[in-house]
Residue, then its C-alpha position, 0 to 999 in steps of 0.5 A: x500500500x502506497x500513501x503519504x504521512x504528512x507532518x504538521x510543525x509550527x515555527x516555533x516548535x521547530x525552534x524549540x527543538x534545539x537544545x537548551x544549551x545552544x539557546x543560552x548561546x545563540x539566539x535562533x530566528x527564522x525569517x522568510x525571504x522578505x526578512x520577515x520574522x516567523x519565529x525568534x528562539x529568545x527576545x534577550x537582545x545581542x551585542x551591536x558588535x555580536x556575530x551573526x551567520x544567516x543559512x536556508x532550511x530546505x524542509x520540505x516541498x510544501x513548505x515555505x522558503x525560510x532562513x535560520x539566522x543565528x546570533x551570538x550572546x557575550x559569554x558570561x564573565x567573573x567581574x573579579x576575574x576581569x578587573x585582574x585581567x585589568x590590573x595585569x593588563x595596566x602593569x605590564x604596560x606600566x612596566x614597558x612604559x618604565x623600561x623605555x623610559x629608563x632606556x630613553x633617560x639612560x640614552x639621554x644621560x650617555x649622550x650628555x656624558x658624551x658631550x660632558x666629556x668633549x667639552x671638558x677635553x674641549x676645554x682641557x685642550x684650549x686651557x693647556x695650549x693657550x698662553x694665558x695664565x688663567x687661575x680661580x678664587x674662592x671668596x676668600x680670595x684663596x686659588x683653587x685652580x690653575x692652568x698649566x700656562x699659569x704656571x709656566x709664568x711663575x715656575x711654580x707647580x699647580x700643587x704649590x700655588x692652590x691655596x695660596x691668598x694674597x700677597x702671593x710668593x710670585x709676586x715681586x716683593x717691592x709691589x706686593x702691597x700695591x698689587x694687593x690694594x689693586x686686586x682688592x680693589x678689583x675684586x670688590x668692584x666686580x663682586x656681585x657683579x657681572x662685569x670684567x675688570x683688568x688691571x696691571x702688574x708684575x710676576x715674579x718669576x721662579x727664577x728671579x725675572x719679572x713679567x709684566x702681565x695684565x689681569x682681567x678678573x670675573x666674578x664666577x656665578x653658579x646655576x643659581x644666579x650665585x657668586x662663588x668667587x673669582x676667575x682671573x686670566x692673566x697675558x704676557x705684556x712684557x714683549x708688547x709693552x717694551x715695544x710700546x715703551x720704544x716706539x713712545x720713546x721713539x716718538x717723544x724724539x722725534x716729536x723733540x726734534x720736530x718742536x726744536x726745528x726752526x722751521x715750521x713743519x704742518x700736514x694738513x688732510x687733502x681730502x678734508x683740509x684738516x690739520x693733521x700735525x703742526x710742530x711748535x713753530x708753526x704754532x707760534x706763527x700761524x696758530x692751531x688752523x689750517x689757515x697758515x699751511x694753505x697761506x704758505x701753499x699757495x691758497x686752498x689745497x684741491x683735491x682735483x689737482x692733487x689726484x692729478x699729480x697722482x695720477x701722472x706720478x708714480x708711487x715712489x715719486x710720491x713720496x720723493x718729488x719735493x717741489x720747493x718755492x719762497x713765499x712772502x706773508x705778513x706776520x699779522x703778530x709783528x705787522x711785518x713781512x716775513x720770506x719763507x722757503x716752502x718744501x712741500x709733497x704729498x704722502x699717505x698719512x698714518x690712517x690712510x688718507x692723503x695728506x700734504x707736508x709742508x715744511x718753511x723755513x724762515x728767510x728773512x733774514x737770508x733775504x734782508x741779507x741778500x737785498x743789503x749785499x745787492x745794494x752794497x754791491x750797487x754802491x759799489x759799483x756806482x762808487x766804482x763808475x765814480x772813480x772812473x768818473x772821477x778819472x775820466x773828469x780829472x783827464x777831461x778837466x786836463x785836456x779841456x780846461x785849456x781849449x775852454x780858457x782860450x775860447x773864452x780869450x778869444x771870444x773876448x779879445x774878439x769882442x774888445x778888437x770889434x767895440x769900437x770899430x763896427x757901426x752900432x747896429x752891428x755892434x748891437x747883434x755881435x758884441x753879446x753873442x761874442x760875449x754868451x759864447x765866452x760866458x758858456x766857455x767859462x761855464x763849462x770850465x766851471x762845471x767840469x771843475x765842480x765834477x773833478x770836486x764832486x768824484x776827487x776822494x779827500x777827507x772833509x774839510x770844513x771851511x766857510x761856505x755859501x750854502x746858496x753856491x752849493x745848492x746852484x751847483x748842485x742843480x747845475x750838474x744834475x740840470x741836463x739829466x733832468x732836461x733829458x726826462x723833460x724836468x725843471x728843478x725850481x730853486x728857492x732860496x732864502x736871501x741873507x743866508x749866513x755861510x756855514x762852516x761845512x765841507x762843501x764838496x760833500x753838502x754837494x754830493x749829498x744834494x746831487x743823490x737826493x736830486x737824483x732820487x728825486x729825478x727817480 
């Protein structure tokens, strides 16, 4: 017999044949194809983070399409059991957090260790190769640490010097009361504050030399802003200061020498025409200005016209051209004119810019000297045509003193045979022109005798004299050089004027030069 059995279950009494322990961990639903829900093993909500798993059920021909979907519960945990969980948790990432930091702390540490020791040699090196003595203080002023250098100044060990307070062994003996006052002075002037002093003194070497030094003190602060004590480094000058003791000596003789010149001596700035050096004769004529150097160069100094002169001279001709001229100023103190020689030439100055050296000397009087050998060489040589003139007049008074007397003769012998015998019209034109020429003859006689007298040498004789006689004589030799400049000479002489008891030869050559220099 063929049949069928046909079975009846609803969804929920197919959920409720799963095992009771599976329901206590999963939760069963079955849903249909549009996720309707037929049937739900338990209402007890899931977890949002709860895994979940969805399969088809294939039951049958006649039954509907269904879907199991199973969702997970939370086990079920001791709350002591998950704070220990916990605790251990925190401590073991308490404990790694502790082992990385001892780790980056030791990392920290070694790299500052590192750097500690290469400033310290860093440190140790400059100390024991630099040649300042360096050397510290405590505040009771006592060394507690040298350097090797410190200690080569003084030939003492640095086990030897630590401890020592002033007045130190290694100072000389005759400074060390000096030298205490210094550094306590210093010392207290730099305490409490952040400021450097230096002062100067002297060691006293091991072996018995002396060192000149100079000391910079600082006060030493710890990390808290507090004094500790003192810091001092000490450099060798005892080179440096013979050096500059020579050269100021040096100096201070030449200075000596420049201000001990006769001779003014000045540089003046070309680029800003400031006075740059000026010796005590330049002072004492021209001041403390300028002024005075561009009177004696010629005016105002030009930068144009010197980069000129640079330009179309070498270097060396620089500073070995001298141009040389004589100049005459007024002295403005004495009112009088004064002749300089004037040497002047370019150079660079100390500071490097351009300068102009002037050096005058005072000619005066070399000039005043010149001037009086000039004229006295003048009056010589007038005296010298003198006496040529003297010679020449004494011959022409000679040879024409008899020509003369005889033309005179005869003009008046003449004059005397013809009065008498030619009628009066005649006699009236003839007889005085007969007579003007014997009067002109008798004159040039006269005037070559007053020449013999003025140029004849002899000593003065005083006689009695006419004073009106000697002045128309003297008018009488110099009245045709004044017709040749076309000149009068106008006399005016007082009548009844007593003789004078005077070398008359001399009175005329005294008038004769002043008529001449009037004539000049």
């Amino acid at each position: 017999i063929k049949g069928m059995v046909a079975a009846l279950y609803t969804t929920q009494g197919i959920l409720e044949m799963i095992p009771g322990e599976l329901k206590a961990q999963y939760r069963f639903t079955l849903i249909t194809d549009d996720d309707q829900v037929l049937a739900i093993s338990s209402d007890k909500n899931t977890p949002k983070r709860a895994f979940s798993n969805q399969t088809s059920l294939d039951i049958g021909v006649l039954s509907p399409n269904l879907s199991l979907r199973i969702d997970t519960y939370p086990p079920e945990t001791n709350l002591t059991f998950r704070m220990l969980i916990g605790v251990v948790l925190g401590l073991s990432a308490f404990v790694i957090w502790s082992l990385w930091s001892v780790l980056k702390q030791m990392q920290v540490r070694q790299e500052v260790e590192a750097n500690l020791r290469a400033e310290t040699n860093f440190r140790s090196a400059m100390e024991n190769s630099t040649p300042v003595g360096i050397r510290a203080h405590d505040m009771n002023r006592a060394i507690t640490y040298v350097n090797p250098a410190f200690c080569e100044m003084t030939g003492w060990s640095a086990e030897e010097l630590i401890g020592l307070s002033p007045p130190f062994a290694f100072w000389p003996e005759d400074q060390k009361e000096e030298l205490t006052k210094k550094m306590h002075q210093a010392l207290q002037m730099t305490l409490n504050q952040d400021k450097k002093i230096g002062v100067e003194g002297s060691i006293l070497h091991r072996n018995g030399s002396v060192i000149q030094t100079r000391t910079f003190i600082a006060p030493l602060i710890d990390e808290k802003g507090k004094q500790t004590g003192w810091i001092t480094s000490l450099i060798d000058i005892s080179e440096p200061k013979k050096i500059r003791e020579e050269l100021a000596a040096s100096q201070e003789r030449f200075i000596t020498v420049l201000e001990g010149l006769d001779a003014s001596v000045s540089v003046v700035s070309n680029e800003t025409g400031e006075l740059l050096f000026a010796n005590r004769f330049y002072r004492e004529r021209f001041g403390s200005s300028a002024k005075g150097h561009c009177d004696l160069a010629g005016g105002e100094i030009k930068q144009k016209i010197f980069q000129a002169s640079i330009e179309s001279s070498s270097a060396s001709s620089l500073h070995q051209e001298t141009e040389s001229e004589e100049i005459q100023l007024l002295d403005p103190a004495t009112g009088t004119s004064k002749w300089y020689e004037v040497r002047r030439r370019f150079l660079p100055w100390v500071d490097g810019q351009l300068a102009q050296l002037l050096i005058a000397t005072d000619i005066t009087i070399r000039i005043e000297a010149e001037d009086l050998a000039r004229q006295q060489e003048e009056r010589m040589q007038f005296s010298s045509r003198l006496t040529t003139m003297g010679e020449m007049a004494s011959s022409l008074a000679h040879e024409l003193n008899q020509p003369l007397a005889a033309i005179s003769n005869y003009c008046m012998g003449v004059a005397k045979r013809l009065q008498g015998q030619l009628e009066p019209g005649l006699q009236k034109d003839i007889l005085p022109a007969l007579e003007k020429a014997s009067d002109q003859a008798h004159r040039a006689g006269t005037i070559i005798q007053r020449i013999k007298g003025f140029v004849k040498r002899s000593e003065p004789q005083r006689k009695s004299s006419d004073i009106s006689e000697i002045i128309n004589d003297a008018v009488g030799l110099v009245e045709i050089e004044a017709h040749r400049h076309r000149l009068n000479i106008a006399t005016e002489i007082a009548e009844n004027i007593p003789p004078v008891d005077v070398d008359p030869v001399l009175i005329l050559q005294v008038l004769v030069n002043l008529l001449k220099n009037s004539l000049d």
